[in-house]
PyMOL commands that place a pseudoatom at each C-alpha (Angstrom):
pseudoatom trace, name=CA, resn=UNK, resi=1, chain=A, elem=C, hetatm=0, pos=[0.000, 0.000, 0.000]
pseudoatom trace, name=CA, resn=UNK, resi=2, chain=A, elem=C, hetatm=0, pos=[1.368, 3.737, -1.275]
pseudoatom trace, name=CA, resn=UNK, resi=3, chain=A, elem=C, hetatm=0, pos=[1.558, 6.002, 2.056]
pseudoatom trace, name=CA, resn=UNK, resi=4, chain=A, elem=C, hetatm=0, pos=[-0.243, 9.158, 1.187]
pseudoatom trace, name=CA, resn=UNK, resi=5, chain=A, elem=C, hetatm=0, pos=[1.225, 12.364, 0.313]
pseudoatom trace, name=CA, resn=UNK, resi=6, chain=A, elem=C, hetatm=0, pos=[1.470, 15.270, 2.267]
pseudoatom trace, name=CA, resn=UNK, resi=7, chain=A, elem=C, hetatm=0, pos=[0.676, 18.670, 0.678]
pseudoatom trace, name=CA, resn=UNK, resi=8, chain=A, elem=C, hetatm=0, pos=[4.100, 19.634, 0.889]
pseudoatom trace, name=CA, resn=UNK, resi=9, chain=A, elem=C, hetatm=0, pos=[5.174, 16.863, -0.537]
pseudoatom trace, name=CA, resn=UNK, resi=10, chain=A, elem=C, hetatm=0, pos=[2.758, 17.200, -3.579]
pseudoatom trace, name=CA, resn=UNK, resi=11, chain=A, elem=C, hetatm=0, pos=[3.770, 20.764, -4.216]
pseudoatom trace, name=CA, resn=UNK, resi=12, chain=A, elem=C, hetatm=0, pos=[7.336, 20.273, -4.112]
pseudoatom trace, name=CA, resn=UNK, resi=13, chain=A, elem=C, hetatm=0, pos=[7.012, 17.496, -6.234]
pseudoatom trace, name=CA, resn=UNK, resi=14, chain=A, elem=C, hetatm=0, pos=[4.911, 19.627, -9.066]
pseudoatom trace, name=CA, resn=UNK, resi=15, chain=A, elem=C, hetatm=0, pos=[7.302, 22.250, -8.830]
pseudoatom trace, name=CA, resn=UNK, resi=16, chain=A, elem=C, hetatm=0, pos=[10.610, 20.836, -8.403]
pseudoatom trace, name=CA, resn=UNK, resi=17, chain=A, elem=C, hetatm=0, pos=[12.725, 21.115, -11.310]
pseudoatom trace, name=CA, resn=UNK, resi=18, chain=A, elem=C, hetatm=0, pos=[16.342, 20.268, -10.295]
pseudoatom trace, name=CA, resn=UNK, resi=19, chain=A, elem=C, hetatm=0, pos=[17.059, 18.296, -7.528]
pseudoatom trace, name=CA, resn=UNK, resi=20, chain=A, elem=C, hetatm=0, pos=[21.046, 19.552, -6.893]
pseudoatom trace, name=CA, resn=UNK, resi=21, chain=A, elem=C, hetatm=0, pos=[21.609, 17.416, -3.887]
pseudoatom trace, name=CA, resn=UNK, resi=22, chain=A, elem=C, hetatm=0, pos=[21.760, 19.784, -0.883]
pseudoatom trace, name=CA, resn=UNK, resi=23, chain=A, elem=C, hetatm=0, pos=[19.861, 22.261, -3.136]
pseudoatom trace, name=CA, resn=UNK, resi=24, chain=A, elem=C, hetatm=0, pos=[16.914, 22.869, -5.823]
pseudoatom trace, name=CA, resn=UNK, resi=25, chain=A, elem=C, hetatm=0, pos=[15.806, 24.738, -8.058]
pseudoatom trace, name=CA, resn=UNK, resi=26, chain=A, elem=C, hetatm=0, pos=[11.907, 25.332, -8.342]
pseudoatom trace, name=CA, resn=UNK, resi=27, chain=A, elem=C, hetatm=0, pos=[9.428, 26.878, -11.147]
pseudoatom trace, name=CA, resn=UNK, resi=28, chain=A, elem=C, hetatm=0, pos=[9.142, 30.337, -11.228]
pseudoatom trace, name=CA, resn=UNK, resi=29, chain=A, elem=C, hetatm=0, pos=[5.246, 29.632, -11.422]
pseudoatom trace, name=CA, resn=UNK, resi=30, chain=A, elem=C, hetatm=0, pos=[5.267, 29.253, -8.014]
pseudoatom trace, name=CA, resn=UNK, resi=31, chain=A, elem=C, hetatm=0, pos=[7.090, 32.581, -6.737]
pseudoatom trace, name=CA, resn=UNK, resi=32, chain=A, elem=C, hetatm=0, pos=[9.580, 29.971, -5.137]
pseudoatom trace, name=CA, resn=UNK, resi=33, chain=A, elem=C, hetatm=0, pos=[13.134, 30.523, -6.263]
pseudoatom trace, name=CA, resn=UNK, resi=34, chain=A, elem=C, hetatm=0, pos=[16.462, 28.977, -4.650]
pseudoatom trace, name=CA, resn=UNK, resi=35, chain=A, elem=C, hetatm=0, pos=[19.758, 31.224, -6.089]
pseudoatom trace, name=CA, resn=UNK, resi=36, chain=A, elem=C, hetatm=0, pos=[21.645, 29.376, -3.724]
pseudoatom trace, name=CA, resn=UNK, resi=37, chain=A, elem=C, hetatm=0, pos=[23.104, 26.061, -5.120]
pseudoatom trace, name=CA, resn=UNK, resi=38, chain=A, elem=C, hetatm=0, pos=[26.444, 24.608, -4.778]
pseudoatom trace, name=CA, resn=UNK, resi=39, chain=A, elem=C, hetatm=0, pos=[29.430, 26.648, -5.938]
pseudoatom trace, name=CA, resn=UNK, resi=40, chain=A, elem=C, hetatm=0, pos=[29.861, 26.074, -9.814]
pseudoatom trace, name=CA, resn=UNK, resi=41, chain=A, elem=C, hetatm=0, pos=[26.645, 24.272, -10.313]
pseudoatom trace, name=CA, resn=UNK, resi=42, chain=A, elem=C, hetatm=0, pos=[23.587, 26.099, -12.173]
pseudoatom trace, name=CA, resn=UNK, resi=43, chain=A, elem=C, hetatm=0, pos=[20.317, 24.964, -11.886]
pseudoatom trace, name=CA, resn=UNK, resi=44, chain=A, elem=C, hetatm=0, pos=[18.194, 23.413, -14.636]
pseudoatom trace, name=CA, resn=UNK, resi=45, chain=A, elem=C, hetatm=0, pos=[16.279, 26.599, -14.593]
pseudoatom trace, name=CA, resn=UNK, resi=46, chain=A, elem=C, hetatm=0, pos=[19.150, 29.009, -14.864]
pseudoatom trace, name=CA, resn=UNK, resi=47, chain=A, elem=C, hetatm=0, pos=[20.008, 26.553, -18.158]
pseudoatom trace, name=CA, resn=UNK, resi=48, chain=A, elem=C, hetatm=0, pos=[16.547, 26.919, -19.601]
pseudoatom trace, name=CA, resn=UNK, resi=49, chain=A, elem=C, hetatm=0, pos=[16.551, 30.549, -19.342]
pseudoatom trace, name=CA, resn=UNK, resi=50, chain=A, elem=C, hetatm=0, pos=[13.861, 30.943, -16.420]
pseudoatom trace, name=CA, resn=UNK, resi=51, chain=A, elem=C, hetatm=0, pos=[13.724, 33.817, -13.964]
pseudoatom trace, name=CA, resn=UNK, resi=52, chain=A, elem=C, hetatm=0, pos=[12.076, 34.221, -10.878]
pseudoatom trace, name=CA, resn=UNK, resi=53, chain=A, elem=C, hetatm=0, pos=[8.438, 35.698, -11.754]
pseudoatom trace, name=CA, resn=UNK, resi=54, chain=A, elem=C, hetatm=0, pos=[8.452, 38.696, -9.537]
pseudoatom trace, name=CA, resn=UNK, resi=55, chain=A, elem=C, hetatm=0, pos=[11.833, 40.626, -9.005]
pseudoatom trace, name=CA, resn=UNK, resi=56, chain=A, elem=C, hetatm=0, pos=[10.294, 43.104, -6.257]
pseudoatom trace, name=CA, resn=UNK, resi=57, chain=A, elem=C, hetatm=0, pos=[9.387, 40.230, -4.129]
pseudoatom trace, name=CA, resn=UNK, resi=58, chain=A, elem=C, hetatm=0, pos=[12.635, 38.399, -4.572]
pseudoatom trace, name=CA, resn=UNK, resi=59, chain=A, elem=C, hetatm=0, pos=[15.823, 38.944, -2.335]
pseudoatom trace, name=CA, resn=UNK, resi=60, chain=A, elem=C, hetatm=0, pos=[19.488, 37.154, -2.181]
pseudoatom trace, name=CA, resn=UNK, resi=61, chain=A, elem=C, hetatm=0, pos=[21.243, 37.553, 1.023]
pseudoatom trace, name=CA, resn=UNK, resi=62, chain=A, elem=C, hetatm=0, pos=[24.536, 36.567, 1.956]
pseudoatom trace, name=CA, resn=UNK, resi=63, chain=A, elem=C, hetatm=0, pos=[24.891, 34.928, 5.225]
pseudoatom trace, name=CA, resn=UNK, resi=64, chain=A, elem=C, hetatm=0, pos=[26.334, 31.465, 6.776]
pseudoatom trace, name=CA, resn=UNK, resi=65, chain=A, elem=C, hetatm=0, pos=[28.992, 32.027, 4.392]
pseudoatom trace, name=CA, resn=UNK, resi=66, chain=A, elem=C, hetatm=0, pos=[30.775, 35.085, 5.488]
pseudoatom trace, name=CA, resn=UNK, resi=67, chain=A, elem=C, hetatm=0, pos=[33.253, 35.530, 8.259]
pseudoatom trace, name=CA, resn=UNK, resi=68, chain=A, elem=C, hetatm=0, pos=[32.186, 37.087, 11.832]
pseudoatom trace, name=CA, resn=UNK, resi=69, chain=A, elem=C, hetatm=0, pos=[35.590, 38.673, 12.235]
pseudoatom trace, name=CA, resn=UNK, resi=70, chain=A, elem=C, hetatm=0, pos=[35.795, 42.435, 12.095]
pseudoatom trace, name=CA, resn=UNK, resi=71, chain=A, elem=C, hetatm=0, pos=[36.621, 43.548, 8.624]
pseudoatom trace, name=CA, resn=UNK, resi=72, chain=A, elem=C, hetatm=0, pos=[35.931, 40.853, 6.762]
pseudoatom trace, name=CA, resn=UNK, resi=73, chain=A, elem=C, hetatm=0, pos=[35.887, 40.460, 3.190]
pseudoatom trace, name=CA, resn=UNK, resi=74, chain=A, elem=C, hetatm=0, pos=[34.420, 38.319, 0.644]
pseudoatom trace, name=CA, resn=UNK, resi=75, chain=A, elem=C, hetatm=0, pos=[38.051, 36.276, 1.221]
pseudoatom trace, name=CA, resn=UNK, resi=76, chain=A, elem=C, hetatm=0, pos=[38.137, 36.298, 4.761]
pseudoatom trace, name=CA, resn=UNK, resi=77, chain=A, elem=C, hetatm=0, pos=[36.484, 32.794, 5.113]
pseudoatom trace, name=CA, resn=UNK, resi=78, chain=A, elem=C, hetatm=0, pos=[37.708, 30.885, 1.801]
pseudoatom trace, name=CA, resn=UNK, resi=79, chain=A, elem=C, hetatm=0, pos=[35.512, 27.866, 2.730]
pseudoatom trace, name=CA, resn=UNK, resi=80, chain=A, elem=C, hetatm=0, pos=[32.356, 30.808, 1.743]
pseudoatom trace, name=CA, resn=UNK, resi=81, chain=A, elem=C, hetatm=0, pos=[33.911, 32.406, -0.963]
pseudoatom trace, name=CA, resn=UNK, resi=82, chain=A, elem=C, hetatm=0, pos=[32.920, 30.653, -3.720]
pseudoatom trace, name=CA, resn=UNK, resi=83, chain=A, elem=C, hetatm=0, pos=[29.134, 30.682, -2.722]
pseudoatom trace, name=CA, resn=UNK, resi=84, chain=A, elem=C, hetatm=0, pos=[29.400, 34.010, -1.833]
pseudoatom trace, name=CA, resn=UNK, resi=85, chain=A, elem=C, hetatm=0, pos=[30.562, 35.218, -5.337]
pseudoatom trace, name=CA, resn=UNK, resi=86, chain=A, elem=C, hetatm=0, pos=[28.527, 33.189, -6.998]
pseudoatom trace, name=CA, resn=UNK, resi=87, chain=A, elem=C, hetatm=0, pos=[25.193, 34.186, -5.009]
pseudoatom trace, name=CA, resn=UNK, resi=88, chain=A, elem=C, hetatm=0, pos=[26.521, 37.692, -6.107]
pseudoatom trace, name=CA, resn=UNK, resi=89, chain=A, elem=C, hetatm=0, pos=[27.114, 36.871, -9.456]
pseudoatom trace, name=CA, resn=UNK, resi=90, chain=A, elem=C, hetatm=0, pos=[23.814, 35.102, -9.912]
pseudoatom trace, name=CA, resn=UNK, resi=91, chain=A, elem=C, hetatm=0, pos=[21.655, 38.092, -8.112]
pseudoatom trace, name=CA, resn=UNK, resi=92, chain=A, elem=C, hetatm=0, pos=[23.745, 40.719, -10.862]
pseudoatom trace, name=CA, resn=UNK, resi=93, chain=A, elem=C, hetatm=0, pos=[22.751, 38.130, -13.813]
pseudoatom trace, name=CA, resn=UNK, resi=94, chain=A, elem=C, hetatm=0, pos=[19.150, 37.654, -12.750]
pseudoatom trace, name=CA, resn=UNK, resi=95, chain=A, elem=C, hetatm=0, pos=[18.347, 41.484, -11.964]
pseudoatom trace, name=CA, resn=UNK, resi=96, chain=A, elem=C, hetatm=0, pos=[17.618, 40.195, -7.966]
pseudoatom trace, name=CA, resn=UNK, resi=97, chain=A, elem=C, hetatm=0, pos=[18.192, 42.980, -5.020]
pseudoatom trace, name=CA, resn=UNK, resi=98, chain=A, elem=C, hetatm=0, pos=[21.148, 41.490, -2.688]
pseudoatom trace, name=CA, resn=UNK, resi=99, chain=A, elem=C, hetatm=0, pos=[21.598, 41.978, 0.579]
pseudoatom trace, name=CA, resn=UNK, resi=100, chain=A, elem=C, hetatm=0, pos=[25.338, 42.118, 0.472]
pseudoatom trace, name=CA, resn=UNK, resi=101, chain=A, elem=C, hetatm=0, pos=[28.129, 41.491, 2.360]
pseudoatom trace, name=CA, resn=UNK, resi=102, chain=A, elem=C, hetatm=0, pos=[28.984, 44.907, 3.202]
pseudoatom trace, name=CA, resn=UNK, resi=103, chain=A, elem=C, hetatm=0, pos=[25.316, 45.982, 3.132]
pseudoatom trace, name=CA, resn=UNK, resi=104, chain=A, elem=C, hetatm=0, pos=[24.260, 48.283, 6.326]
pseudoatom trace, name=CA, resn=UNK, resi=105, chain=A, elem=C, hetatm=0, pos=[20.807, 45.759, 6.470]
pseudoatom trace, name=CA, resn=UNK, resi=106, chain=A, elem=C, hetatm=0, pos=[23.268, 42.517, 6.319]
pseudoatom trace, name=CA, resn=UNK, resi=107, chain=A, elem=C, hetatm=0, pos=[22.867, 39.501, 8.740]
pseudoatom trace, name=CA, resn=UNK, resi=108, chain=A, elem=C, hetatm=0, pos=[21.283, 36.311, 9.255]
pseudoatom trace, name=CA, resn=UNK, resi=109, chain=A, elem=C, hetatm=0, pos=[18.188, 35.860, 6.925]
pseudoatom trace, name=CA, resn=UNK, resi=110, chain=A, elem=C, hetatm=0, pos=[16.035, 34.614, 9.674]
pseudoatom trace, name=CA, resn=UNK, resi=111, chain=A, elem=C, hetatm=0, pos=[16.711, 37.799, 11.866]
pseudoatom trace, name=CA, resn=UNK, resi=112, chain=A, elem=C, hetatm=0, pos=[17.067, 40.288, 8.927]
pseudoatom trace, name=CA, resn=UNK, resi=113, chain=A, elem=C, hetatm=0, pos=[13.643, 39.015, 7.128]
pseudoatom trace, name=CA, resn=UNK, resi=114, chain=A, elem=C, hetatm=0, pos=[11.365, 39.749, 9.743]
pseudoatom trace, name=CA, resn=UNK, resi=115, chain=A, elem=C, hetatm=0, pos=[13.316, 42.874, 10.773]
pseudoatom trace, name=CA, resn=UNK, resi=116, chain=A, elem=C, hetatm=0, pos=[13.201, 44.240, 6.650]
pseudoatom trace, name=CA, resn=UNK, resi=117, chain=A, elem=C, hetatm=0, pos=[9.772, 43.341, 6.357]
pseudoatom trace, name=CA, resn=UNK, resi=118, chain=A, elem=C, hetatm=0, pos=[10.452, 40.596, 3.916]
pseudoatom trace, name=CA, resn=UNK, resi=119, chain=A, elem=C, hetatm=0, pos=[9.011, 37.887, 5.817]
pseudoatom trace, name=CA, resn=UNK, resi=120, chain=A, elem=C, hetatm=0, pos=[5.317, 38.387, 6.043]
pseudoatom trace, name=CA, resn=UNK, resi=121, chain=A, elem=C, hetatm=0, pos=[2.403, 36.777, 6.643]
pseudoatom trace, name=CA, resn=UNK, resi=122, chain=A, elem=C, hetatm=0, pos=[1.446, 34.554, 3.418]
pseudoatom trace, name=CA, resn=UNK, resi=123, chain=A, elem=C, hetatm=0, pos=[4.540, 34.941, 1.155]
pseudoatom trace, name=CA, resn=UNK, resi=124, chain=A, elem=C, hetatm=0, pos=[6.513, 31.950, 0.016]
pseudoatom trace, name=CA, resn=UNK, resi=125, chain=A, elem=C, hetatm=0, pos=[9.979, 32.062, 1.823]
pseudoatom trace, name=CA, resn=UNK, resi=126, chain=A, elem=C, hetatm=0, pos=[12.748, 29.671, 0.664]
pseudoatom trace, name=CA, resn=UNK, resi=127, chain=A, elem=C, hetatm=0, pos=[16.196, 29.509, 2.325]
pseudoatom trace, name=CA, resn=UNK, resi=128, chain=A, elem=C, hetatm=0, pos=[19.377, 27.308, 2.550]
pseudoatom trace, name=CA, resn=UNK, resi=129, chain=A, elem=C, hetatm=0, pos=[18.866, 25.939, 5.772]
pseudoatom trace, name=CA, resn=UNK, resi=130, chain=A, elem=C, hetatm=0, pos=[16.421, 24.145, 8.493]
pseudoatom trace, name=CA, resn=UNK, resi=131, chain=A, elem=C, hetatm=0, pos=[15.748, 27.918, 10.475]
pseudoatom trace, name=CA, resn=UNK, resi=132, chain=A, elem=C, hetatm=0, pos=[13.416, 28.762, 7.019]
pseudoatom trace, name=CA, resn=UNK, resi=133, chain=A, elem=C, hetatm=0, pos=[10.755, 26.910, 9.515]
pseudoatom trace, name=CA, resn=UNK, resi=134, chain=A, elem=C, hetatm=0, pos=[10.777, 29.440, 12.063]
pseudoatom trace, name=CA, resn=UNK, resi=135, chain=A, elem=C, hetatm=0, pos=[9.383, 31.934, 9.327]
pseudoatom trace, name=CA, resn=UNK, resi=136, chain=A, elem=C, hetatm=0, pos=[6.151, 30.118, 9.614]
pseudoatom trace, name=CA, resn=UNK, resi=137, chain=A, elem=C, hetatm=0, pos=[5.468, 31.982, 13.129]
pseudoatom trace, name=CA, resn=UNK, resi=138, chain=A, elem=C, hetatm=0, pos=[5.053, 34.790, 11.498]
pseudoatom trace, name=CA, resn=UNK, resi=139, chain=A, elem=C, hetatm=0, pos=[2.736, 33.282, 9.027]
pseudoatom trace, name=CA, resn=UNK, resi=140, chain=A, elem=C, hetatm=0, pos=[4.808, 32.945, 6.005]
for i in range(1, 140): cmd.bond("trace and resi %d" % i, "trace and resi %d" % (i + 1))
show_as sticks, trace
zoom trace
C-alpha cells in the first residue's frame, strides 16, 4: 500500500525542477526561487533561461557564508567564498536585489527578514537551511 502524500510533498514534487543534492531549483510559477546552489553548479532553470516571476518580491542575502571577524571580506572565510561570489554573481545576472556582504541591512536571513519586512504573513519564503521553519510563526 502507497503512504499518502502530504501537501508539501505534492507541491514540491509539481514544482521541483532540479534536484542539486543539498539544493533545488523550483518553477518560477510558483514565486519559489532557490539562487543558492552549490558553488559552480547552475540549476536546470538558470540553463533553460527561467527567472524568478516577480523581481520586487525576490531577495538574495549573503549569510552562513561570510566571516564574523571584524573587517571581513568576501576572502576572509575561503571555505564561503565561492558561494558568496557566486550568489553575487547570480543576483547581478538575474536582476535580484542582494543583501550584500557589506550591506548596512546585512545579517542572518532569519533575523534580517522579519526585521526588513520581507518575511510576512502569506509569502513563500525559501532559504538554505532548516531555520526557514521558524518563518512560519510569522505566518509565512
Amino acid at each position: 500500500m502507497t503512504r499518502a502524500r502530504t501537501s508539501f510533498e505534492k507541491m514540491w514534487d509539481t514544482n521541483l525542477v532540479s534536484d542539486l543534492g543539498d539544493a533545488a531549483a523550483w518553477s518560477t510559477s510558483t514565486g519559489i526561487w532557490s539562487m543558492r546552489a552549490p558553488a559552480g553548479t547552475r540549476s536546470t532553470a538558470c540553463a533553460r533561461g527561467l527567472r524568478p516571476r516577480s523581481l520586487g518580491l525576490t531577495v538574495g542575502v549573503v549569510d552562513h557564508d561570510p566571516s564574523t571577524l571584524p573587517g571581513r571580506t568576501v576572502d576572509t572565510y575561503p571555505l564561503g567564498a565561492e558561494r558568496i561570489r557566486a550568489m553575487q554573481a547570480n543576483c547581478r545576472e538575474f536582476g535580484i536585489g542582494l543583501v550584500d556582504l557589506h550591506d548596512p541591512r546585512q545579517g542572518i536571513v532569519h533575523v534580517i527578514g522579519p526585521e526588513l519586512g520581507i518575511t510576512l504573513p502569506g509569502c513563500t519564503l525559501v532559504c538554505g537551511d532548516s531555520h526557514t521553519a521558524t518563518s512560519g510563526g510569522l505566518g509565512a
